[in-house]
C-alpha positions as CSV (number, residue, x, y, z in Angstrom):
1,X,95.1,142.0,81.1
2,X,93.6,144.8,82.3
3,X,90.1,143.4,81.0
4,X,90.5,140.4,83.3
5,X,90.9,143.0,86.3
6,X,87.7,144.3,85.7
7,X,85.8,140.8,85.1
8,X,86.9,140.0,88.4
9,X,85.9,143.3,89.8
10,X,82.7,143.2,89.1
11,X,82.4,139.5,90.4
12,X,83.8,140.5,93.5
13,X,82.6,144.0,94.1
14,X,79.0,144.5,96.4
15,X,75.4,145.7,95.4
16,X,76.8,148.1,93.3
17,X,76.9,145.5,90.8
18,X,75.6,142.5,89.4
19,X,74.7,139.8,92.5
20,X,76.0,136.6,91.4
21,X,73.7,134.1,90.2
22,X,71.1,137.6,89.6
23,X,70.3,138.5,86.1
24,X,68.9,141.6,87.3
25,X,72.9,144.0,85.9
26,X,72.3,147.0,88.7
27,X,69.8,145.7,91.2
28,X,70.4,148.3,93.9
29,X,70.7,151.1,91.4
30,X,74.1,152.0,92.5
31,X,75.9,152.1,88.5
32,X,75.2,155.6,86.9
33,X,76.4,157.6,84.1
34,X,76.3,161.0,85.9
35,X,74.9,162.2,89.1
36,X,71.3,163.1,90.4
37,X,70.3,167.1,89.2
38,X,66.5,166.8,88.8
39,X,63.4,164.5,89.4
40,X,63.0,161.7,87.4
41,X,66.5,160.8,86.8
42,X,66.1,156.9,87.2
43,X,67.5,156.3,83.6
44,X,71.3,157.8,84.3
45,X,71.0,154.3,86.9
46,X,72.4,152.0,84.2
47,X,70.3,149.6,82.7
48,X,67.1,151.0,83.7
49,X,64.7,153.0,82.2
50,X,60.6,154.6,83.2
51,X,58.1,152.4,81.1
52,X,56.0,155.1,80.5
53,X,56.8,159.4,79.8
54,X,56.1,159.7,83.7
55,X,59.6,159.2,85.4
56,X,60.7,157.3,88.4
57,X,63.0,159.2,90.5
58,X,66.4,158.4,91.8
59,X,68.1,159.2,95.2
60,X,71.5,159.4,96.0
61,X,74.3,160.2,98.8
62,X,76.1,162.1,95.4
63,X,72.6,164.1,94.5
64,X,73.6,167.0,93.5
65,X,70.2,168.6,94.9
66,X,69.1,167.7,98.5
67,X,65.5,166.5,97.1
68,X,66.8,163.6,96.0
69,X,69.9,162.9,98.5
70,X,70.2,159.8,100.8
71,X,69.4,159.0,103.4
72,X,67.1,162.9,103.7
73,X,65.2,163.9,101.0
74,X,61.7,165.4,100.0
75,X,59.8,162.1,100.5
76,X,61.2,161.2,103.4
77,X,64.3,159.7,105.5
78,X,65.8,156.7,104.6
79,X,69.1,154.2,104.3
80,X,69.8,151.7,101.5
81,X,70.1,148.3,102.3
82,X,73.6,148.6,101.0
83,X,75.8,151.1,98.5
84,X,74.9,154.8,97.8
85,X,71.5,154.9,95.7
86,X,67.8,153.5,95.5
87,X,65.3,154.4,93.4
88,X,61.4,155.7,94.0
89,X,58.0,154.9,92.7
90,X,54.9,156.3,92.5
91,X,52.1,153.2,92.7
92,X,48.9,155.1,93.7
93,X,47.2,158.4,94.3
94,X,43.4,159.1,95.1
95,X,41.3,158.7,91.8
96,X,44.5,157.8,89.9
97,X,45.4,162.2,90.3
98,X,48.9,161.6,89.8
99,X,50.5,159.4,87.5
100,X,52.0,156.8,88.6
101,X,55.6,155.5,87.6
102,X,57.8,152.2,87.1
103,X,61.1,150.7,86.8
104,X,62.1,148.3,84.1
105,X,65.0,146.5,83.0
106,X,66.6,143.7,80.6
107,X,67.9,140.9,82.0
108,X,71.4,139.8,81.8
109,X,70.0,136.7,79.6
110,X,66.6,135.6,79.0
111,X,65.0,133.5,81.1
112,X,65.1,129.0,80.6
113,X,61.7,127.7,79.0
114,X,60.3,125.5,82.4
115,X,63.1,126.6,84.8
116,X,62.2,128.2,88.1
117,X,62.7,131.5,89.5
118,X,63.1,133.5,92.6
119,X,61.8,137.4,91.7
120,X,62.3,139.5,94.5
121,X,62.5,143.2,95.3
122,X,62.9,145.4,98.3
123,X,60.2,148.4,99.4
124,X,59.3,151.0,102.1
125,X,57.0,153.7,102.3
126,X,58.4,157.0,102.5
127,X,57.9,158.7,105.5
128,X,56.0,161.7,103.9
129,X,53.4,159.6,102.1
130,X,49.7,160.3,102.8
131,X,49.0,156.9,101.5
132,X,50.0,153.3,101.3
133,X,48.5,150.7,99.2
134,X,48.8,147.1,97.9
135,X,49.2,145.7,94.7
136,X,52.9,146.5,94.6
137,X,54.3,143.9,91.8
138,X,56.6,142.8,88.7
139,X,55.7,141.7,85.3
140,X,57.5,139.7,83.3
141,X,57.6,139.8,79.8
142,X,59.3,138.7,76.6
143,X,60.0,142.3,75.3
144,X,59.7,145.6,76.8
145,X,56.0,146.8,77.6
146,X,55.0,150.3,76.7
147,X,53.4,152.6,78.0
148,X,50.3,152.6,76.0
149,X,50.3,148.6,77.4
150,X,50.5,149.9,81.3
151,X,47.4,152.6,80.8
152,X,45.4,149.9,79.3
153,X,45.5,148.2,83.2
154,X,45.1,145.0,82.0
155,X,48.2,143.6,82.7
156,X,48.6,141.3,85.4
157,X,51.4,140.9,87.1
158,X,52.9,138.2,88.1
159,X,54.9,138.6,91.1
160,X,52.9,139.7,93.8
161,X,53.0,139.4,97.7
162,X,51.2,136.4,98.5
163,X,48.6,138.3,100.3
164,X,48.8,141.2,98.5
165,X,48.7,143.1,101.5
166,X,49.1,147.1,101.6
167,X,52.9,147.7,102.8
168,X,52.9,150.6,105.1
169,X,55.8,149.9,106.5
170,X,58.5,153.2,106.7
171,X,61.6,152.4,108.6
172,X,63.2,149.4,106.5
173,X,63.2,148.1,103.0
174,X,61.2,144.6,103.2
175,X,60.7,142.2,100.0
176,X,58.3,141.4,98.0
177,X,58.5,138.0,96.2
178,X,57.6,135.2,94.7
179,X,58.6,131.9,92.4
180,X,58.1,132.1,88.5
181,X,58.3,129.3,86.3
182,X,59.6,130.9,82.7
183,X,58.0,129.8,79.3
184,X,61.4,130.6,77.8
185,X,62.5,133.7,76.1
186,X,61.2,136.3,78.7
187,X,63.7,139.1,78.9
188,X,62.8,141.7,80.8
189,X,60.9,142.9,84.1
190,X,58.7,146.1,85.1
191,X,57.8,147.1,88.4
192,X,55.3,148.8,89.9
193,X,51.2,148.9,90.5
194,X,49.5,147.8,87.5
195,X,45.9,147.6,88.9
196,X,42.8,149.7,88.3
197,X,42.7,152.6,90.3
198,X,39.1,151.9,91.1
199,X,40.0,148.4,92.5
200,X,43.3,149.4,94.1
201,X,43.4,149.6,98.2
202,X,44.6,152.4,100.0
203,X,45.1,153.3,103.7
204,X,45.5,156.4,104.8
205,X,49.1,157.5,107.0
206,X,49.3,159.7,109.9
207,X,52.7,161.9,109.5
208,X,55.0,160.4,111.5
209,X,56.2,162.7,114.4
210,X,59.7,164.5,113.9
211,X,58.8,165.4,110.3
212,X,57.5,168.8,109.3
213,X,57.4,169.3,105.8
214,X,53.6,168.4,103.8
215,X,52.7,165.2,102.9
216,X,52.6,163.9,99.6
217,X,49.4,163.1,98.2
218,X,49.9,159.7,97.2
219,X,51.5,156.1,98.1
220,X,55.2,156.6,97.2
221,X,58.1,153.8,97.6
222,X,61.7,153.6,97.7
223,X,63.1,150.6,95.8
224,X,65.6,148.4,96.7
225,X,68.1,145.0,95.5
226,X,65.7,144.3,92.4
227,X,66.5,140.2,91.6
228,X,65.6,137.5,89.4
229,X,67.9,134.5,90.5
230,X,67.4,130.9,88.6
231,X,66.5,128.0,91.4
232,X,67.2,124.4,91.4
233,X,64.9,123.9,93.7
234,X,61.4,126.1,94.8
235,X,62.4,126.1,98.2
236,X,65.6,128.2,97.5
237,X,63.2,131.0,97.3
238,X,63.6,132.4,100.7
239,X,60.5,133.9,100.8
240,X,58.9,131.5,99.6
241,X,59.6,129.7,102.4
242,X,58.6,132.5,104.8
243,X,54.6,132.7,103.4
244,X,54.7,128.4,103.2
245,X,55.9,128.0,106.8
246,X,53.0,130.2,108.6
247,X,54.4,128.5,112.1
248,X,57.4,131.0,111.8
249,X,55.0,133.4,112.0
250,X,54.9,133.1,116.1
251,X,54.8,136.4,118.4
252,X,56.4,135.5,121.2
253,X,54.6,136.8,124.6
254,X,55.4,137.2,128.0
255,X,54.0,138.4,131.6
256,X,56.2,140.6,133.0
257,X,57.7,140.0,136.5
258,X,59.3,143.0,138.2
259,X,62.1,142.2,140.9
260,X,61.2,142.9,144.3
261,X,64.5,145.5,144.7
262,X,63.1,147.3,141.8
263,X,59.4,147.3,143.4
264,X,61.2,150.6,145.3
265,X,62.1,152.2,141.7
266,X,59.1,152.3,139.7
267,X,60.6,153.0,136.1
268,X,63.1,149.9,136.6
269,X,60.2,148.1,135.1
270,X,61.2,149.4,131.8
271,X,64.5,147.1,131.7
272,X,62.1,143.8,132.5
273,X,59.9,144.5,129.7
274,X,60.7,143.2,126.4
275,X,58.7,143.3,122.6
276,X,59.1,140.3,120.5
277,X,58.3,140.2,116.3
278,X,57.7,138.4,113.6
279,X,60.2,136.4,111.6
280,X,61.7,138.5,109.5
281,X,59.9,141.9,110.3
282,X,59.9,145.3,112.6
283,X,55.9,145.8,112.9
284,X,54.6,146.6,115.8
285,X,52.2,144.0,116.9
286,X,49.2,144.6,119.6
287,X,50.8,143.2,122.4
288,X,54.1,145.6,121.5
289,X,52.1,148.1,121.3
290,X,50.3,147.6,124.7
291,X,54.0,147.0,126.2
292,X,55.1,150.1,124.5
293,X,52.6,152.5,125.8
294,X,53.5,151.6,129.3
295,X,57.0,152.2,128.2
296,X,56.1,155.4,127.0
297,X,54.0,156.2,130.6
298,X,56.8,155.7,133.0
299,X,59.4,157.9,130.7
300,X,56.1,160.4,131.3
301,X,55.8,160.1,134.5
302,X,60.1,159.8,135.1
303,X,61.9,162.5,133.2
304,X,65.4,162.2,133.9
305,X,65.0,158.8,132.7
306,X,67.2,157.8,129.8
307,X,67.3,154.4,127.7
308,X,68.9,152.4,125.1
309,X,67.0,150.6,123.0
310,X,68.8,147.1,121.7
311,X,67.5,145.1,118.4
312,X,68.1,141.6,118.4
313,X,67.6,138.7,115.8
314,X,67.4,135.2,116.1
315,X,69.7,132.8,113.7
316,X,67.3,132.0,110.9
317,X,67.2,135.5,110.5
318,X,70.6,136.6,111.0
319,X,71.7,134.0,108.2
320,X,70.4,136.3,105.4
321,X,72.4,138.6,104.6
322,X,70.1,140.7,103.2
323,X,68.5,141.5,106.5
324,X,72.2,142.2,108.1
325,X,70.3,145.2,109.8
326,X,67.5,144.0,111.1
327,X,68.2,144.0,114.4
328,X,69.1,147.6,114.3
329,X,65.8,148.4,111.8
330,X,64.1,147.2,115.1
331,X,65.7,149.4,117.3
332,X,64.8,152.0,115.2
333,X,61.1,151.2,114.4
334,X,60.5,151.1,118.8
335,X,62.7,154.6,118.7
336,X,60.1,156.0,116.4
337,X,57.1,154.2,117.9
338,X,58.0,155.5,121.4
339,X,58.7,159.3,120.1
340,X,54.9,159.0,118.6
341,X,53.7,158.4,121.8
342,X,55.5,161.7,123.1
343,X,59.1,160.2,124.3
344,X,61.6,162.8,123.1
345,X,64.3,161.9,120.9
346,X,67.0,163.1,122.9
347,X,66.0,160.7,125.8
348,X,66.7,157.6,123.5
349,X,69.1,156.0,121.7
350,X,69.4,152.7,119.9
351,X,71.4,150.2,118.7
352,X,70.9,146.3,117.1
353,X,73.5,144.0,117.9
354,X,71.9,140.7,115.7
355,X,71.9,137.2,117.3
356,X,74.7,137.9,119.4
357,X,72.8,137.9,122.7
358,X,70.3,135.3,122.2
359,X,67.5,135.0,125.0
360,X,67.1,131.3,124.1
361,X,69.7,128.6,122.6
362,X,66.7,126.1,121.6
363,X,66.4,126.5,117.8
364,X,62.7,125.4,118.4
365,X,59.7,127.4,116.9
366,X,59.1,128.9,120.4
367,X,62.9,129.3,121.1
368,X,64.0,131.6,118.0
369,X,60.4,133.3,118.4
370,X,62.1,134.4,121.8
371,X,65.3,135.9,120.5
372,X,63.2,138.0,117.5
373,X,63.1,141.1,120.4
374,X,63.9,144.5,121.6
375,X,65.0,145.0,124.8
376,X,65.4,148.6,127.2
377,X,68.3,149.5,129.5
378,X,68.3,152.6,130.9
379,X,71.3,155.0,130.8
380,X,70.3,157.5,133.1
């Protein structure tokens, strides 16, 4: 009886365990057999183990040193996207100077000869990274690869980000993903940058501003709510349908019109602006940006000035649960901007509070494009 209780458990219980429908056992990393005491730890995360001698590191709330602890540690500052671990990669360095390191697991079951796939996982740049780069990816194989395979660089991935585009982005965990139609009897999966480091992109990162330990010399990623889920359909792939559907990729813009009682009160103009986002994302577009700096000008030029920064979502968005913080990561990605541009913290807060103050009700393109938005009241 008491084996039942545990089935059920585990069916029941959240990241910390097997997703239903995922073949991927401990996709968030969260199952360990002991707790965090050095680098490299990612093997005491059950199921997973470093495809080459050059470890991936784990991080933990439980670390028992704060180099590794969530959500502060050496690399950076960061929360999971659920439960108490993730895990962290190295996938590039200047002239390959540091070894890089990957993640790799077996799958619950192998994988159906001709059935469809959705293979996703989850990344953000650590905050203390000199570099970001591209070419961030899994491989799929029938048996585990080694690491005289990896060195070789002439695997090819198969799961890459449609545009392969570098991911520099350092306040939320976003996916990476892509179909895969199986040829039957692939069992496992390995993550990380499997390209020449001579044909690899990278892009150098300014520190960000609140943080005052070095740089690391290299492109280094947390990893997060690894997945391989069987589809009946292609289109079940969410982001699949996210890189197919470019229209849902509208910025929506505005002229701002101050009120004529607030033409008195110079920085009221901050609660009338607004900066809108992409579907499913918290970078700062051009027009933001522009919008932001003036932001940034009137808290200059107003001191006593306080504000609250609110994240919103539109429904599309807020129907995934794996982006239940979005709203909030948006908050926090304008806290951050602003604060680079010289706005003290203590002068801002933030909050996200999802779809539940939607700017527009019509579920057109345009319509939800409106409710993807931050928004500024001031406190003070």
């Amino acid at each position: 009886m008491k084996s039942f209780f545990v089935i059920i458990f585990l069916l029941i219980s959240g990241s910390n365990f097997c997703q239903i429908g995922n073949l991927v056992s401990n996709p968030g990393f969260d199952v360990t057999k002991g707790k965090v005491k050095e680098k490299g730890q990612i093997e005491i995360a059950t199921g997973w183990i470093s495809a080459t001698n050059d470890k991936a590191d784990l991080f933990s709330r439980k670390s028992k040193i704060p180099e590794y602890l969530v959500p502060e540690n050496s690399f950076g500052t960061e929360e999971p996207n659920g439960g108490e671990n993730y895990a962290g990669i190295v996938a590039q360095s200047v002239k390959n100077s540091i070894p890089r390191t990957y993640l790799q697991t077996e799958l619950a079951q192998a994988l159906e000869a001709d059935k469809m796939y959705c293979v996703q996982f989850f990344v953000c740049l650590s905050d203390l990274s000199k570099f970001a780069c591209n070419d961030l990816g899994v491989f799929v194989s029938n048996s585990a690869i080694t690491s005289v395979e990896i060195l070789k660089f002439e695997i090819k991935p198969q799961i890459l980000n449609q545009k392969n585009r570098i991911f520099d982005g350092m306040y939320m965990f976003e996916p990476i993903c892509a179909t895969f139609q199986a040829k039957g009897g692939e069992k496992f999966i390995t993550l990380g940058n499997f390209e020449k480091g001579t044909d690899a992109e990278l892009k150098k990162m300014q520190r960000p501003k609140g943080f005052t330990k070095p740089q690391v010399n290299m492109a280094y990623y947390f990893i997060e709510d690894v997945s391989v889920t069987p589809l009946d359909e292609v289109e079940q792939c969410y982001c699949e349908k996210i890189e197919k559907k470019e229209v849902m990729n509208i910025v929506y813009t505005k002229s701002v019109t101050t009120g004529e009682n607030d033409k008195k009160i110079p920085f009221k103009e901050i609660e009338h602006k607004k900066v809108f986002f992409d579907f499913k994302t918290t970078g700062i577009s051009l027009d933001a940006g522009k919008t932001l700096g003036e932001i940034a000008k009137l808290m200059d030029e107003n001191p006593q000035v306080k504000i609250e920064i609110i994240g919103n979502t539109e429904s599309q968005e807020q129907a995934n649960t794996q982006l239940a913080n979005l709203s909030e990561d948006r908050a926090k990605s304008v806290f951050f901007y602003l604060n680079g541009k010289g706005v003290p913290e203590a002068r801002m807060t933030y909050k996200g509070i999802g779809n539940s103050s939607p700017m527009s009700k019509d579920q057109s393109q345009v319509g939800r494009a409106q409710n993807r938005r931050v928004e500024f009241k001031i406190t003070e």
